[in-house]
C-alpha positions as a printed Julia matrix, in Angstrom:
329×3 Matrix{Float64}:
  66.15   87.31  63.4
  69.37   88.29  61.58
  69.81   86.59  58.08
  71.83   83.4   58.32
  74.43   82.57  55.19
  75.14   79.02  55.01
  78.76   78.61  53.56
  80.54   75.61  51.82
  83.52   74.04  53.72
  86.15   77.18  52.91
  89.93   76.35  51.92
  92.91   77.48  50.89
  94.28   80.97  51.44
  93.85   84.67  50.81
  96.41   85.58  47.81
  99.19   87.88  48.88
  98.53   91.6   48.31
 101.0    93.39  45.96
 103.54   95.55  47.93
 102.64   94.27  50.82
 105.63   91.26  50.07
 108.27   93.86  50.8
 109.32   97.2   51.47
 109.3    98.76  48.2
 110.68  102.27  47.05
 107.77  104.8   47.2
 107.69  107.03  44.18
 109.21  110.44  46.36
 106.44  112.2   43.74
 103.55  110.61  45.92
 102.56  111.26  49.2
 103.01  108.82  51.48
 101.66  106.5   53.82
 103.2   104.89  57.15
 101.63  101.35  57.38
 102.29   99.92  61.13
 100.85   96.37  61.6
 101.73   94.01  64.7
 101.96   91.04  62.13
 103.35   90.1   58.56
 102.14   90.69  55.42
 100.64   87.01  54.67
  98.16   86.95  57.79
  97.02   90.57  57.01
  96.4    90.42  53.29
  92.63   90.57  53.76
  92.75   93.12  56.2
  94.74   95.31  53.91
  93.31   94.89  51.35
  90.06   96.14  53.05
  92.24   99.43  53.55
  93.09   99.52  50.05
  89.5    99.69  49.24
  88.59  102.22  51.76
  91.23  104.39  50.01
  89.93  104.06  46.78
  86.63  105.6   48.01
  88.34  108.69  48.5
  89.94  108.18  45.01
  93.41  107.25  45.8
  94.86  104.28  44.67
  98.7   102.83  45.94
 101.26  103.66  42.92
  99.18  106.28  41.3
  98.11  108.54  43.83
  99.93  107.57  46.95
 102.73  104.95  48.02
 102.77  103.02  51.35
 105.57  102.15  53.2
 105.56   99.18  55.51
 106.57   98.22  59.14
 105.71   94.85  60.1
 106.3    93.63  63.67
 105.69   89.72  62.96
 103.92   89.38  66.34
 106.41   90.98  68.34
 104.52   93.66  70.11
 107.51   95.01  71.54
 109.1    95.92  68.38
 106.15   98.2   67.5
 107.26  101.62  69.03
 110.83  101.21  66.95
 108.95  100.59  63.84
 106.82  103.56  64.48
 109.74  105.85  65.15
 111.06  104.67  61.81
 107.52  105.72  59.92
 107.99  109.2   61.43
 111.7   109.57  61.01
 110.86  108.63  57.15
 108.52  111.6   57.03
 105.0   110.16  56.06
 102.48  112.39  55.17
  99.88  109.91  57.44
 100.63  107.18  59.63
  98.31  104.07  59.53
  98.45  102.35  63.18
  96.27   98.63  62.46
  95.74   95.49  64.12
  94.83   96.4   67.51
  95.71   99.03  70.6
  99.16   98.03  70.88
  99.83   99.56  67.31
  97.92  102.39  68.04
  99.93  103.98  71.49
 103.39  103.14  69.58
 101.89  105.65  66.97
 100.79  108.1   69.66
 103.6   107.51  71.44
 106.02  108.06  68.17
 104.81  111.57  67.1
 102.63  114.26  67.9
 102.21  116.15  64.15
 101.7   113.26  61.79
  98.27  112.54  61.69
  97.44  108.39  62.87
  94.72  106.75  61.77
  94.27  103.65  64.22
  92.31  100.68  63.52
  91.46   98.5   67.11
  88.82   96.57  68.76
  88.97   98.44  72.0
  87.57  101.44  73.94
  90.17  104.19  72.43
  89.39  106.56  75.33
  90.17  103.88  78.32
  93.12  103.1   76.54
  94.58  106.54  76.57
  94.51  106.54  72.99
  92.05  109.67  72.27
  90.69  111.72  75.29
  86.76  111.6   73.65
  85.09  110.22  70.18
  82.91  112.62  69.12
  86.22  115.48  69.59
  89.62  112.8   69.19
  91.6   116.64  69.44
  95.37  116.11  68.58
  97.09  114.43  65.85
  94.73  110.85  65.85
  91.22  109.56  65.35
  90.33  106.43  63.73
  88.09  103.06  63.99
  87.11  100.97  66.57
  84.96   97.95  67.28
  83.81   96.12  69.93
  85.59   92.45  69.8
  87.33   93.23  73.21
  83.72   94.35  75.07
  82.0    91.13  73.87
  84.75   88.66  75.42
  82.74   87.88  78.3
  79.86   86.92  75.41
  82.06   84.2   74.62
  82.17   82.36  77.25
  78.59   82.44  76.8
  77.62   81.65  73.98
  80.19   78.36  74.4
  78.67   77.82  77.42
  75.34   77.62  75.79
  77.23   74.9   73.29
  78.18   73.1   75.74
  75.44   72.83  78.53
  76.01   71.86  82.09
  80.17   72.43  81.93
  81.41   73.84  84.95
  85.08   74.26  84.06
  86.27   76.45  80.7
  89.85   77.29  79.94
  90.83   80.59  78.86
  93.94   82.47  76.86
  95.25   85.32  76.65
  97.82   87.65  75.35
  99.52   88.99  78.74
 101.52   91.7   76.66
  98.05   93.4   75.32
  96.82   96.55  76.76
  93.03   95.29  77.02
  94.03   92.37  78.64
  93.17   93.02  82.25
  89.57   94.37  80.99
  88.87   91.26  78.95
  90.13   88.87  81.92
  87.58   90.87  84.48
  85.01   90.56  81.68
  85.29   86.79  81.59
  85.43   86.23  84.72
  82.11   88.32  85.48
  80.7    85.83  82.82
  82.01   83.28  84.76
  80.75   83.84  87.81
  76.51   84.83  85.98
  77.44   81.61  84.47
  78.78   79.49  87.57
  81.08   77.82  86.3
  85.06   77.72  87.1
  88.18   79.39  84.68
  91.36   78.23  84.05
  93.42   80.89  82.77
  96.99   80.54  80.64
  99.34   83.14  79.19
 100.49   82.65  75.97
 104.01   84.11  75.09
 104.74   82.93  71.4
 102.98   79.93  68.98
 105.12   77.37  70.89
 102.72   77.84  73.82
  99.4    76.92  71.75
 100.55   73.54  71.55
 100.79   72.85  75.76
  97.87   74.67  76.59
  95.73   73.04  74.22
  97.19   69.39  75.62
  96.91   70.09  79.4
  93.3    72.0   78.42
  92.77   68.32  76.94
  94.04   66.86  79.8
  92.48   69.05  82.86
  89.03   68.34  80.68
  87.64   71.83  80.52
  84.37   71.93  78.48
  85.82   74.45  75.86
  88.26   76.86  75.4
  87.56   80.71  75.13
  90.38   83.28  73.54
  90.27   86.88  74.13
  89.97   89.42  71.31
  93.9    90.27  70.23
  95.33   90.09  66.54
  98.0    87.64  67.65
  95.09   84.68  68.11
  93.35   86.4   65.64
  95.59   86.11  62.58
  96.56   82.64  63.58
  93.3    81.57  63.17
  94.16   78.2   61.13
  96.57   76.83  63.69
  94.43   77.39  66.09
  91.37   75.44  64.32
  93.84   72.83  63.71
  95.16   72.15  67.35
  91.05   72.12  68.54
  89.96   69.33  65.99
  93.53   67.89  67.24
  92.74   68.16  70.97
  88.84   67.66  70.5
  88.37   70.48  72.0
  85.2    73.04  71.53
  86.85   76.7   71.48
  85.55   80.58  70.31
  88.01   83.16  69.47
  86.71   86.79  67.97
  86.97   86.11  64.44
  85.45   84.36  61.51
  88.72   83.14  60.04
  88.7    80.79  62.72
  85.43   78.7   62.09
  85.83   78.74  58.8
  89.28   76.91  59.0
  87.62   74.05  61.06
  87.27   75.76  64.63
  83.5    75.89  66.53
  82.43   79.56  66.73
  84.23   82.89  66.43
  82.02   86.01  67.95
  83.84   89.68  67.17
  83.5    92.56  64.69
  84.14   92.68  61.03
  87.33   93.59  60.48
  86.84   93.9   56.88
  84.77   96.67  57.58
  86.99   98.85  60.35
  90.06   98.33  57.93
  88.24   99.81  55.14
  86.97  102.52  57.39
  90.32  103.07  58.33
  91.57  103.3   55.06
  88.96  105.74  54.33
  90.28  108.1   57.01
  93.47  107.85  56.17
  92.43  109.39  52.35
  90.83  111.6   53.57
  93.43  112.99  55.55
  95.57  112.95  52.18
  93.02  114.93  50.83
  93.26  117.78  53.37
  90.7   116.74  56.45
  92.02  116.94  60.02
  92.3   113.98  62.48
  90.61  116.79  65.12
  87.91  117.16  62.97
  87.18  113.27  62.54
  85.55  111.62  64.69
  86.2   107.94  66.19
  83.88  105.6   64.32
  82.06  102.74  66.24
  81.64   99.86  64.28
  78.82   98.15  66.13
  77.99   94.96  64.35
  79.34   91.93  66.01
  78.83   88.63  63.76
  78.57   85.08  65.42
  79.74   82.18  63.24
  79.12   78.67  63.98
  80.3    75.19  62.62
  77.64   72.6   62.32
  80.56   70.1   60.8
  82.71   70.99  63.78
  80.47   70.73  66.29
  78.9    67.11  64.93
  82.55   66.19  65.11
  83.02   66.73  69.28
  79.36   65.1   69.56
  77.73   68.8   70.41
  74.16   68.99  69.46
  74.48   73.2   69.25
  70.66   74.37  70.74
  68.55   75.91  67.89
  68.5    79.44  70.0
  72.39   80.04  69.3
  71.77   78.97  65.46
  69.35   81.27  64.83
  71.27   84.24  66.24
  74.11   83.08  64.26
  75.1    85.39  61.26
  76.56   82.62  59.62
  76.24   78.83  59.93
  78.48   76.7   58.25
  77.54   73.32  57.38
């Protein structure tokens, strides 16, 4: 049984990281550091400051030993490859691809010489990313975990919330890479599980709104998201539209039971942004991306709200609570 944490009701939000408000000069003394993130800096404060820390294990702390330069693509996945072409044409001594694959091929995509450390939850070698983990060869290694392979686990563990639904809806990001493989996933889950999907797109925050409502309205018995930063780092809205709606939902990370959704079930991405900081110092301190290999972070955490789920009249079975990592009551 793996220890379960039970949390007061959390609130408020993570303070902004400094530098991370906007592009400052870096001190041309210091080496520097490309920082390429799919969002803005308020949704990814935790996350960076995760890679903060896994710098300072290698001893290297932003404004004394190294500077950072930012490119944020505030959830415009399209913009990425023109932000990483600016990292590389501003000569960074390491380029720090985070927040999923999309990041990661703009980096690859952007230079061959600068090292890139990525930081994703998918398979880095079916994405074209790296041709093997153990020997990344090239210019890139990096973290990944394994929020995207588990997408299929929840739809089940929702299911298992919500026993004897036939009908769940599901959305996705159509723009992300691991899309397809997440969709197959679910729908393999779908079928062990026999029950029905009803799949939506979403193309920007003004389509959370509709597909919650005609979710609401079709009556599916829950809503699943796949793994991608863009649900991920809009975690609150998306808690906020469920207790709206009524309607049980799981997305990959913690952020979202914890602002009032049902159950998140994904990697720790407190711990693959530190490794990836880590990397990325010691590449500054003379490693080789070649010589790195990918690491695997393996632990996937299930969180589950007791508050939410007495809310939507769900009676969650004692065999999903005690797998739980952490139950929030």
């Amino acid at each position: 049984m793996r220890r379960r944490d039970v949390l007061a009701w959390l609130g408020g939000t993570v303070a902004l990281p400094r530098a991370a408000q906007a592009q400052a000069q870096a001190d041309p003394a210091l080496p520097v550091i490309g920082y390429l993130a799919p969002e803005s800096p308020e949704p990814f404060a935790s996350r960076l400051a995760a890679f903060r820390d896994g710098l300072a294990e290698t001893g290297l702390v932003e404004g004394r030993d190294v500077a950072i330069v930012f490119r944020w693509a505030e959830g415009r996945y399209e913009r990425l490859p023109g932000l990483a072409q600016e990292l590389v044409a501003r000569g960074v001594a390491v380029l720090a691809a985070t927040g999923g694959a999309p990041a990661a091929l703009a980096a690859k995509a952007a230079t061959t010489t600068i090292p890139v450390i990525f930081e994703m939850g998918g398979d880095p070698v079916a994405l074209g990313v790296v041709q093997d983990l153990a020997r990344p060869h090239g210019n890139l290694t990096g973290v990944s975990s394994l929020s995207v392979e588990v997408s299929g686990k929840r739809l089940e563990f929702l299911h298992e919330a919500v026993p004897g639904a036939s009908t769940f809806a599901v959305a996705f990001n159509p723009t992300s890479p691991t899309t397809p493989a997440q969709l197959r996933s679910l729908h393999e889950a779908a079928e062990s599980l026999s029950v029905r999907l009803q799949a939506s797109p979403v193309g920007s925050e003004a389509d959370f709104e509709p597909i919650f409502a005609g979710a609401a309205a079709r009556r599916p018995a829950g809503l699943v998201f796949t793994s991608d930063p863009y649900f991920a780092l809009r975690s609150r809205l998306l808690a906020d539209l469920a207790l709206r709606h009524a309607l049980p939902a799981v997305t990959q990370t913690r952020d979202f039971p914890l602002a009032g959704g049902l159950m998140s079930y994904g990697g720790d991405f407190t711990q693959t942004h530190r490794l990836a900081g880590l990397y990325t110092g010691r590449i500054l301190r003379g490693e080789r991306p070649a010589d790195l290999p990918v690491q695997l972070v393996t632990k996937v955490e299930l969180f589950v709200n007791l508050r939410t789920a007495a809310a939507f009249g769900l009676t969650v079975p004692a065999s999903l609570l005690i797998g739980a990592d952490t139950v929030i009551e």
